[in-house]
Structures are given as structure tokens and as C-alpha cells.
C-alpha positions in Angstrom: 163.6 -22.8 -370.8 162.1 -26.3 -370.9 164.4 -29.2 -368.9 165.2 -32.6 -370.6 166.7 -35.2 -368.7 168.1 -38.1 -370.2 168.7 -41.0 -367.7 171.3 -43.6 -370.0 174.6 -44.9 -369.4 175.7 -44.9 -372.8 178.1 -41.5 -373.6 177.6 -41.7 -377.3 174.0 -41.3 -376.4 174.3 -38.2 -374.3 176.6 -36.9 -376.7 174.0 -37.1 -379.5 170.9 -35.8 -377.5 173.4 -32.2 -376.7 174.2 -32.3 -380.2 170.3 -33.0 -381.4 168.6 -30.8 -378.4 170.7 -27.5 -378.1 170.3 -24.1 -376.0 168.8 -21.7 -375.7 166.0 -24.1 -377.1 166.0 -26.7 -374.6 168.4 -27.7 -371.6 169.5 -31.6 -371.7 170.6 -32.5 -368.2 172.3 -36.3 -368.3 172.6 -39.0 -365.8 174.2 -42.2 -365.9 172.3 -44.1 -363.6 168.7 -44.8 -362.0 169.7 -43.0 -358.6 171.4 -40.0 -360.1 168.2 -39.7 -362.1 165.9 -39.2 -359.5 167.9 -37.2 -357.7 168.1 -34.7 -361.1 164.0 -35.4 -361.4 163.8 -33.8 -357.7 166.5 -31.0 -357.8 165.5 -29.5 -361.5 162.4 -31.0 -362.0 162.3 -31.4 -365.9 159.6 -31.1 -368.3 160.4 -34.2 -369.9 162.4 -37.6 -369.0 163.9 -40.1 -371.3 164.7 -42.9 -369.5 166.8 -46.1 -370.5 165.5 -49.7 -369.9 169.0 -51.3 -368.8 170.8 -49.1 -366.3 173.9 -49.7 -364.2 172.4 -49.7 -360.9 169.1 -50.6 -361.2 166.1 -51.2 -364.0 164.5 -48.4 -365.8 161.3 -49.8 -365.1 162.0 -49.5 -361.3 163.5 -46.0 -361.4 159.9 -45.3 -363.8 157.8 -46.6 -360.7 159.5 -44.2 -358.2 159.2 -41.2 -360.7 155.6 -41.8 -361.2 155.4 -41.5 -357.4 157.1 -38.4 -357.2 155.4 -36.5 -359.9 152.8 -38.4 -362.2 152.5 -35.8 -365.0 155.9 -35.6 -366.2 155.7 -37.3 -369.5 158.4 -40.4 -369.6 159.7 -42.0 -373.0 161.6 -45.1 -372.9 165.0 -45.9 -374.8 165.1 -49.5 -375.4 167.4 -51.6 -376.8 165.8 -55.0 -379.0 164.6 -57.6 -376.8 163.6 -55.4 -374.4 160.3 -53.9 -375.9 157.6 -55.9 -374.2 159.2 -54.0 -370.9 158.9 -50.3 -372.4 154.9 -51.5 -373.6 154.3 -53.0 -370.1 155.5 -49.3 -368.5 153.3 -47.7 -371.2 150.3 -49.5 -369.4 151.1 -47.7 -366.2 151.2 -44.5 -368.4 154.5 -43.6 -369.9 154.5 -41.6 -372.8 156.1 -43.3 -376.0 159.1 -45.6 -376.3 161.8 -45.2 -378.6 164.3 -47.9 -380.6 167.7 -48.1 -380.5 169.9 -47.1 -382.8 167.7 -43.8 -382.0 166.9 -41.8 -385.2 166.9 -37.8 -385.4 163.3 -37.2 -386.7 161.4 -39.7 -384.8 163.3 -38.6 -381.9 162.5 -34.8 -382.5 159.1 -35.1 -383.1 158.2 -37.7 -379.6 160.1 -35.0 -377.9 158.4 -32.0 -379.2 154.9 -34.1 -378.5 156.1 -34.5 -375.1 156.7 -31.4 -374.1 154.0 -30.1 -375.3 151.7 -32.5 -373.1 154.0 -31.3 -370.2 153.0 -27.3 -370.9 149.5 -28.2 -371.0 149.5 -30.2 -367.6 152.1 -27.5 -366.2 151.0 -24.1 -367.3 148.6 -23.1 -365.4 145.0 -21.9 -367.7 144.1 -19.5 -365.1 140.4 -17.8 -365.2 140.0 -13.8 -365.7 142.8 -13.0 -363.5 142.9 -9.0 -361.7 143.3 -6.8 -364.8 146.4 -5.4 -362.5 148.6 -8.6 -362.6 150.5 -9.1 -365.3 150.2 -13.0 -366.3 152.8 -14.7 -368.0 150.7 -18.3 -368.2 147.7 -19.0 -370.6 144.5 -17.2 -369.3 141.0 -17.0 -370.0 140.4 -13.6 -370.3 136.9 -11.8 -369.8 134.2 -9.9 -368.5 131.7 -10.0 -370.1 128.3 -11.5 -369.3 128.5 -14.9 -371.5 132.5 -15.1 -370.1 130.9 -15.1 -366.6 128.7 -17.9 -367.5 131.5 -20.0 -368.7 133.8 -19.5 -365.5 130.6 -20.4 -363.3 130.6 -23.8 -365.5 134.1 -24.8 -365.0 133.7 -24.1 -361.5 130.9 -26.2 -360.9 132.1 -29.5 -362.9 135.4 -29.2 -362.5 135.2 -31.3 -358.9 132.6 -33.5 -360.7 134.2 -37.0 -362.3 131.8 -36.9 -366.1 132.0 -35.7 -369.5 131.9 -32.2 -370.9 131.4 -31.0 -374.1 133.2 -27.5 -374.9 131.4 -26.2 -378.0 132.5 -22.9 -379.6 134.4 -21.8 -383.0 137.8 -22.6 -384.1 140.0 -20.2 -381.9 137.9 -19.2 -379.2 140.1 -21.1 -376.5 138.0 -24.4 -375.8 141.3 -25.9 -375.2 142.2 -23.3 -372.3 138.8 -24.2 -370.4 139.7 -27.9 -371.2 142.7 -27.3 -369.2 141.3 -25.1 -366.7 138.8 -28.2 -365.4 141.4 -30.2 -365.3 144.0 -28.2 -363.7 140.7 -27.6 -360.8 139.4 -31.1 -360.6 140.2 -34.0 -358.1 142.3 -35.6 -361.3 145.3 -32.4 -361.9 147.9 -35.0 -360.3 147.5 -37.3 -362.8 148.0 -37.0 -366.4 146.6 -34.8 -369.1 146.7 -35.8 -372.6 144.9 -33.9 -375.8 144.5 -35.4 -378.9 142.8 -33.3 -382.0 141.0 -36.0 -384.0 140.7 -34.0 -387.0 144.7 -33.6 -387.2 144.8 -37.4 -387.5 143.7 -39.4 -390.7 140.6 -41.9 -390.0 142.8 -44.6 -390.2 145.0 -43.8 -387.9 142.5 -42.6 -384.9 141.2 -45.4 -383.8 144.8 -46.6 -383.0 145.9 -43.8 -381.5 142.9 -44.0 -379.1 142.8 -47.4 -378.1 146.2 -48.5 -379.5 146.8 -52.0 -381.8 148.4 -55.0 -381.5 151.3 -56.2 -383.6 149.9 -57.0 -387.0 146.4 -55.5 -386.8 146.9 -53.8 -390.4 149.5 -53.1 -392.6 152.3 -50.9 -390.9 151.8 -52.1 -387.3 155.0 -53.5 -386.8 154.7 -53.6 -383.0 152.3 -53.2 -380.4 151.0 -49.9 -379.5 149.8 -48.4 -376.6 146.7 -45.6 -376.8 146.3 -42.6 -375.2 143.2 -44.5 -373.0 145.5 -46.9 -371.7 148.2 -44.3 -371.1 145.8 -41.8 -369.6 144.3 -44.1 -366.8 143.5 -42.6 -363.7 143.7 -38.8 -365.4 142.1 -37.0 -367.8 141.6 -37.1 -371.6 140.8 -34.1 -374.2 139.2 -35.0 -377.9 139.4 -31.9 -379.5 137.6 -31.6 -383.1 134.8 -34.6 -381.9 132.5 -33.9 -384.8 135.1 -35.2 -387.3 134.6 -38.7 -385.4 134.3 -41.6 -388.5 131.4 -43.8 -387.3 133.3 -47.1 -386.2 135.4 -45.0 -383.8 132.6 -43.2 -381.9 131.1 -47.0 -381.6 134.2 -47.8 -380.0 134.8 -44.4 -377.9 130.4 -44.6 -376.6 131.5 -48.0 -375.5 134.5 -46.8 -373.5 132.6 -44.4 -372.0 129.9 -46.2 -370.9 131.9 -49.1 -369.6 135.7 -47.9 -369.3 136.5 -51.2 -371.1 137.8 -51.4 -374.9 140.1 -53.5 -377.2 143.1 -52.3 -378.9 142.9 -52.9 -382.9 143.3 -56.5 -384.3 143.4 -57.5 -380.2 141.5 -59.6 -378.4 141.7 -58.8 -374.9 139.8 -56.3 -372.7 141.4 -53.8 -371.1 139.9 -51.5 -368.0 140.5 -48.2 -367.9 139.5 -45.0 -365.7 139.4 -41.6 -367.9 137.4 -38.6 -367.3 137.0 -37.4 -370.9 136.3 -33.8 -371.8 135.7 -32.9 -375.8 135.3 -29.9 -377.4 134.1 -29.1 -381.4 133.2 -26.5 -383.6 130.7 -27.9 -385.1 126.7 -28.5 -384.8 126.7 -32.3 -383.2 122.8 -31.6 -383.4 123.1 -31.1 -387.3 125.5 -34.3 -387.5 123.5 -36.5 -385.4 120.0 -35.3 -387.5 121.9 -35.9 -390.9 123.1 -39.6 -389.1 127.2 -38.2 -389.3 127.0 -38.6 -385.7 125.8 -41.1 -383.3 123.1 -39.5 -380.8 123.8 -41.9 -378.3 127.7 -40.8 -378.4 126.0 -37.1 -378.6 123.9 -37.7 -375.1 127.2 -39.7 -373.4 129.3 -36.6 -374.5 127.1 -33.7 -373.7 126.4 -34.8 -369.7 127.7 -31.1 -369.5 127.8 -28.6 -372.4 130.1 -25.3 -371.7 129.5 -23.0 -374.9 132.1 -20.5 -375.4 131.5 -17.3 -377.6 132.9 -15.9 -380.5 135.1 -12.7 -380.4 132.5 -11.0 -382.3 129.8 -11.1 -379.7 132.3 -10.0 -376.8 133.5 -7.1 -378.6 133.3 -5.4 -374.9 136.3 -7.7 -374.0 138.5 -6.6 -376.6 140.4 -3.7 -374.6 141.0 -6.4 -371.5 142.5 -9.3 -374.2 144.5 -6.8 -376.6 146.2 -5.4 -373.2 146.9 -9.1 -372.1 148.6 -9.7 -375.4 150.5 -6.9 -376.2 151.8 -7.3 -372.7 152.7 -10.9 -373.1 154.2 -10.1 -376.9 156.2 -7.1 -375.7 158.2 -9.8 -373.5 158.2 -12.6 -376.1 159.7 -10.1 -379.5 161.1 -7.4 -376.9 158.8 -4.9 -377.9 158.0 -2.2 -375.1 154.2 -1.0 -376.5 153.0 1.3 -373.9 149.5 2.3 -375.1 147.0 1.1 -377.8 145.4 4.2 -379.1 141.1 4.7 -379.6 141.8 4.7 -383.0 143.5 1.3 -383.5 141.3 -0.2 -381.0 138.0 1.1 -383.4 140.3 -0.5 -386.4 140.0 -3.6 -384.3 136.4 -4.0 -383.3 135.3 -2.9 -386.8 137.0 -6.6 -387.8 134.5 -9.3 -388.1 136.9 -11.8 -386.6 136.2 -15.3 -387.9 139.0 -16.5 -386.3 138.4 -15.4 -382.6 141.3 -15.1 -380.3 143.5 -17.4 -382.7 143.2 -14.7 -385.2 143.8 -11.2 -382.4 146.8 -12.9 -381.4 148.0 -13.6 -384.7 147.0 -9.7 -386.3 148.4 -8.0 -382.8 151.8 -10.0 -382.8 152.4 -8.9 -387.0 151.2 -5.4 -385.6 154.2 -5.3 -383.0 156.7 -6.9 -385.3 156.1 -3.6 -387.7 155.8 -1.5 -384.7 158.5 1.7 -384.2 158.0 3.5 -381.1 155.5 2.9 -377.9 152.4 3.6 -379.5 150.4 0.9 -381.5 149.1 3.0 -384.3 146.7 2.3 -386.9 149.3 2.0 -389.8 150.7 -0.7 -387.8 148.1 -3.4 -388.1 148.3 -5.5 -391.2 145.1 -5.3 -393.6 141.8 -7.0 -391.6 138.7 -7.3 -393.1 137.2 -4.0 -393.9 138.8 -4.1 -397.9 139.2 -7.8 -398.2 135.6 -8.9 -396.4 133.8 -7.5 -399.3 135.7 -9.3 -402.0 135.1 -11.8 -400.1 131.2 -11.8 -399.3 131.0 -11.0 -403.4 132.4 -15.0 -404.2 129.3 -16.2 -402.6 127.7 -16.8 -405.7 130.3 -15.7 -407.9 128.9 -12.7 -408.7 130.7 -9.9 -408.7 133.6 -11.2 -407.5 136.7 -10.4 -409.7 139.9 -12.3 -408.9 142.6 -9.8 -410.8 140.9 -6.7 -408.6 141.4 -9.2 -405.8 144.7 -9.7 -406.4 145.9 -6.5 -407.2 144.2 -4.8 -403.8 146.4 -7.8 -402.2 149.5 -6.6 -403.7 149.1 -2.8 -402.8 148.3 -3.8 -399.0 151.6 -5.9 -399.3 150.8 -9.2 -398.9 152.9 -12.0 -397.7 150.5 -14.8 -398.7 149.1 -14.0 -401.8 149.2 -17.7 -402.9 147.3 -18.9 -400.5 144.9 -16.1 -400.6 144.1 -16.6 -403.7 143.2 -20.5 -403.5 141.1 -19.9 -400.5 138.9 -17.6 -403.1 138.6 -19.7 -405.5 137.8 -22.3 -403.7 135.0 -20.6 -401.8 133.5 -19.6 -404.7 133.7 -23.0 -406.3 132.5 -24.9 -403.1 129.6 -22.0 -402.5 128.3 -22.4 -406.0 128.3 -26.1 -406.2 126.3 -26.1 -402.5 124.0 -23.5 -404.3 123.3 -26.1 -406.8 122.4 -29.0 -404.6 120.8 -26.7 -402.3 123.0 -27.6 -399.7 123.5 -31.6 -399.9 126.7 -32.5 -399.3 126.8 -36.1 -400.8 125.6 -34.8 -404.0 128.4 -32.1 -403.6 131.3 -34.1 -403.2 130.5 -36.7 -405.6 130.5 -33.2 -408.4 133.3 -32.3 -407.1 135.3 -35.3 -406.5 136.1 -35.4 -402.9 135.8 -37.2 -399.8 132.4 -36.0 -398.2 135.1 -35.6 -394.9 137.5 -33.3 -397.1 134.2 -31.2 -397.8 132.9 -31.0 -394.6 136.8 -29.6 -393.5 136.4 -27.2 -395.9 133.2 -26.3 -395.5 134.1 -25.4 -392.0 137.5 -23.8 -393.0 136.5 -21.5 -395.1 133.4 -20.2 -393.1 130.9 -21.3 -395.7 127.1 -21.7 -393.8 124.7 -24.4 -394.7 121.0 -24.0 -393.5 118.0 -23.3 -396.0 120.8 -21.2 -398.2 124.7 -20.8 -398.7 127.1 -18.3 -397.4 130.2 -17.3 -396.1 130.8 -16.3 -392.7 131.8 -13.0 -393.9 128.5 -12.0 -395.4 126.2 -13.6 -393.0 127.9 -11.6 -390.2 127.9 -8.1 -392.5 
């Protein structure tokens, strides 16, 4: 169970945060003063610390300095009363995680927390690399054996050690997060801390600032200084997940902090240093983007100093016996399932899948399979309905052909579907965004103008929902049939 320790002197407050943060959830160990704190930080190590400003004994920004020396990857947020703020951004410069107001609010409380120990699973958790098929793991693992798996353990070995840039490229939910964390958990950096940001979670507006952070002011909303994750990251390491989703004036401003370690923070005029080893990841082609001018080549050189490429599920089909027996091991303990065998049979059901959404997607169909389970043996029946019906409904919206929704529906309804509404809007809008790309023979400015959309919104959906642009149009599902 993750550990939160609140260092504050105020009972009202520690009453609240028990109240707000209960078991079997989260632990909330308390401490009323700077010394107590550290001694808590040492005898239960937490996963995250909340740590006051004013304290009895000494000042939160002292007890910060002596916590940073004892364990630099625990994520710290600050409680600060008003008047005290430039002291909670100061300690953000020397990397603590976020700094909260007081009186403290429940939601914006909740979600810094939940960020926060999130970042602390990722710099804790080990992502350990095709571990012996023996051992059961209880961790994240990259799981493997396969020739192209090889490959990609033989890269994170060799530029783990090494202080420059990769680039993880590979579909949505083939685990380029995992190798993210697996060079930094091996490099010369895994004391200090790991941050992950995914760019295309965060609204174009917004990026930028959470990046390189803004002054007071810069724009409407910024109602007080704000510290970015390259200030708070210095001296450790920095993953951009979704790169290709970059808008142009940040990936000027991210090629320059590369290059030179220096930026600005929005509407500010001072330089600040800084000393991150960034890795990225996408899933998309930065060679298309940089030839169609979405993406800055230079950026695309800086970025790809080392390029790990990580396979899809479908062309590692020989793996699929090693990571179904690695998660039906790790969901037995997580629902308290006891799954003793996968039978041939269910296992054939399972590589006949196309899987478009890798390891994201086996996970997801094996845990719904165990859930309906009864009895040690994962049978067939279990599994919910993969692609085998569905894929060719699917492959016939390509050009809207063929395709009819109310057979679609009711095939949906007889394999009892729990998502039928969403189901049905992805269809429609596949065949809709497939049949306008068919009519602009691919152009994607011409697209979204017909359809009335951001050409950003297009490209997320275009990658969504599987749909393949080169000389024609298709889905994922037909191309791979």
C-alpha cells in the first residue's frame, strides 16, 4: 500500500488528509514537526511527502534540503500558507514536485496526489528486462524472446550508461514507456528524478507551460508563477511521450533546450540552465511529419541520436505464451483468481486476434477473461469477443461499402456488449473519416477543412482509429487481414 506522509503542525490539517486519503487505498502517516519528519521519511520511507513551509522547529525548506539528501526521487509537494509562495517556487527550482494553497481544496489536492504517486511508481517500480520464465515477477517487466525483443534489450543496455537522447518508436501499447523506464532505472541518472509527461494528453496551450513553466501573467489564467517539469527535472531524467503531437512553437523551444540546456519560462525573461537527459517515445512516422513540414527535422535529428523500435504484438506472436503466463499470474493475485492453465485452444483464440492494441489490449482482454472465469482453467468461452466477428465489419467501413451498422449492432448485442455506444461511434466515424481521406486522396488539410476539425483532432483520430494513409486509405484491420 502506497505511504503518504504529511509533515504539518496544524491538527485540522491532518485530520482532513485521514478523512480525504483513507485505507486500504493509501496510508497517511503525520508528523508535527521537521525532525519527526525525517525521522518518519527514513523509518517508512513513503511514496510521497507533503511538507509544510512554517514548521515548529525548523523551516520546511530546510527539512526539503535534508530529504532531497536522503532520497532525491521521492516526489515533495509543499503546503503553503499566502505570503509564503515565492519560498514553495524557490524549492520547486531545486525539484519539488507541486505546491499547494492554503485553505487546501479536495480536488486539486486529490488530483497533485494521485500525479505524485504516480511519478513515485514509475521511479520506484522497477521495469525489469525478460526476467527467468521461473520467477514470478510482481513489478512491471519487459517480457520477450523473441528475436526483435532481443534487439531491443541489447539497446537499452548499451545507452542506458550513455548521457543523450533516445527515441522509442513503436504503436500505442507496446510498452515504450516500460523501456523508458528501464534506461533510466540502468543509467548513471536512477538517483535522481524521473518525470513523464504525455504531450498529446495536454491541450497545445497548455504544453509549452507545463514544460518550461510561466511567469505570473504570461496569458490569461496564470495567476502565479509556475515551475516546469525542465526546471523540476534538473539533474535527472525526462520522458515526452506522444512527441509527434508537438505544435511547432514548442519543438522550437524544446530543439533549443536540447541543444543548449537553456530556456525561458512563458511571458519570462530570464534564462534558466538546466541538465536533463531526455528520452521520447511516439507512435507515429516523425519521417512522414518532418516530409509533410508537421515536424521540425532538426528537432527529428536532436531526438533520434538513438532510435529503439519496439514491435507490435502481431509480429511477436511467438511471445504470446511467455506474456499471457506473466499476466494471468500477476491478475490471479490482483482479482484473487487462481487460473492454473491456459488451454491450446484459448491460446489459438488468442493468436488468431490481430491485436491493434498490443500489450495494452492482452492485458485488457485477459483481465475481462478472468473476471468471467469459474474454475482453474481459462477456457475459450471465457474471453470476451476479439476480432475474428467484429474485424470484418470492421474492414467492410473502409469505403462504406458493405458495411451495415443495424447487422453491426445486432452481432454486438448477441456477443453481449458492454460498450455498444461507443462501439458504434467509432464505426461511424471510421467510415466517415475513411471516405472523406478517399476523396482527397489522402490530404489532410483538405480533410479537415470538409469536415470541420482541427487538422490536430484529425491526425488523433486518424491514429486512433487505425486508419493508414500512404498512396490509399485503410484501416488497420484490413491492411493487416
Amino acid at each position: 500500500m502506497p505511504i503518504l506522509l504529511l509533515v504539518d503542525d496544524e491538527a485540522s490539517i491532518q485530520h482532513a488528509f485521514r478523512r480525504v486519503f483513507r485505507q486500504p487505498d493509501l496510508e497517511v502517516v503525520t508528523a508535527s514537526d521537521g525532525a519527526e519528519g525525517l525521522a518518519l521519511l527514513k523509518a517508512r520511507r513513503p511514496d510521497v511527502v507533503l511538507l509544510d513551509i512554517n514548521l515548529p522547529d525548523r523551516s520546511g525548506m530546510a527539512v526539503y534540503v535534508e530529504l532531497r539528501k536522503s532520497d532525491a526521487r521521492v516526489p515533495v509537494i509543499f503546503i503553503t500558507g499566502h505570503g509564503t509562495t515565492d519560498q514553495a517556487i524557490e524549492a520547486m527550482k531545486l525539484g519539488a514536485f507541486d505546491f499547494l494553497l492554503k485553505p487546501l481544496e479536495i480536488g486539486p489536492l486529490r488530483e497533485v496526489v494521485g500525479k505524485a504517486l504516480e511519478i513515485s511508481r514509475l521511479m520506484s517500480e522497477p521495469a525489469l528486462v525478460d526476467p527467468p520464465a521461473t520467477k514470478e515477477v510482481h513489478g512491471d517487466v519487459l517480457i520477450g524472446r523473441c528475436h526483435a525483443m532481443q534487439e531491443v534489450y541489447k539497446a537499452i543496455g548499451r545507452v542506458a550508461p550513455q548521457n543523450v537522447t533516445v527515441l522509442i518508436l513503436g504503436e500505442s501499447g507496446t510498452g515504450k514507456e516500460l523501456v523508458a523506464r528501464a534506461i533510466y532505472q540502468h543509467s548513471r541518472r536512477a538517483l535522481a528524478p524521473f518525470l513523464a509527461i504525455n504531450c498529446a494528453a495536454i491541450p497545445e496551450t497548455l504544453l509549452e507551460s507545463e514544460l518550461f513553466g510561466h511567469e505570473k501573467g504570461a496569458f490569461t489564467g496564470a495567476e502565479r508563477k509556475r515551475i516546469g517539469k525542465f526546471e523540476q527535472c534538473h539533474g535527472g531524467t525526462l520522458f515526452l511521450d506522444e512527441t509527434g503531437d508537438m505544435a511547432p512553437l514548442t519543438q522550437t523551444k524544446l530543439l533549443r533546450a536540447l541543444q543548449e540546456q537553456r530556456f525561458e519560462r512563458v511571458g519570462g525573461n530570464e534564462t534558466i540552465q538546466t541538465d536533463v537527459r531526455l528520452i521520447a517515445a511516439t507512435n507515429r512516422d516523425l519521417d512522414e511529419l518532418v516530409a509533410d513540414g508537421t515536424f521540425r527535422s532538426d528537432l527529428f535529428y536532436r531526438l533520434s541520436t538513438f532510435t529503439i523500435h519496439l514491435p507490435p504484438l502481431r509480429e511477436r506472436l511467438d511471445d504470446l505464451p511467455l506474456l499471457v503466463d506473466h499476466f494471468v499470474k500477476r491478475f490471479n493475485r490482483e482479482l484473487g483468481k487462481e487460473i492454473q492453465r491456459v488451454p491450446p485452444e484459448t491460446m489459438e483464440a488468442l493468436k488468431k486476434h490481430s491485436w491493434p492494441g498490443n500489450l495494452r489490449e492482452l492485458q485488457s482482454v485477459l483481465k475481462q477473461a478472468l473476471l468471467r472465469a469459474t474454475g482453474p482453467i481459462l477456457i475459450p468461452d471465457f474471453l470476451p469477443a476479439l476480432n475474428q466477428s467484429t474485424d470484418r465489419l470492421r474492414a467492410n467501413a473502409v469505403d462504406g461499402e458493405g458495411f451495415d451498422l443495424s447487422r453491426f449492432i445486432e452481432q454486438r448485442l448477441a456477443e453481449g456488449s458492454e460498450d455498444l455506444h461507443a462501439e458504434v461511434l467509432e464505426q461511424v466515424e471510421r467510415m466517415l473519416l475513411t471516405q472523406v481521406l478517399h476523396q482527397t486522396t489522402g490530404n489532410q488539410v483538405q480533410a479537415s477543412r470538409i469536415l470541420g476539425i482541427t487538422r490536430g483532432s484529425l491526425r488523433t483520430k486518424i491514429r486512433t482509429l487505425g486508419i493508414n494513409i500512404e498512396k490509399s486509405v485503410w484501416t488497420d484491420e484490413e491492411h493487416s487481414s
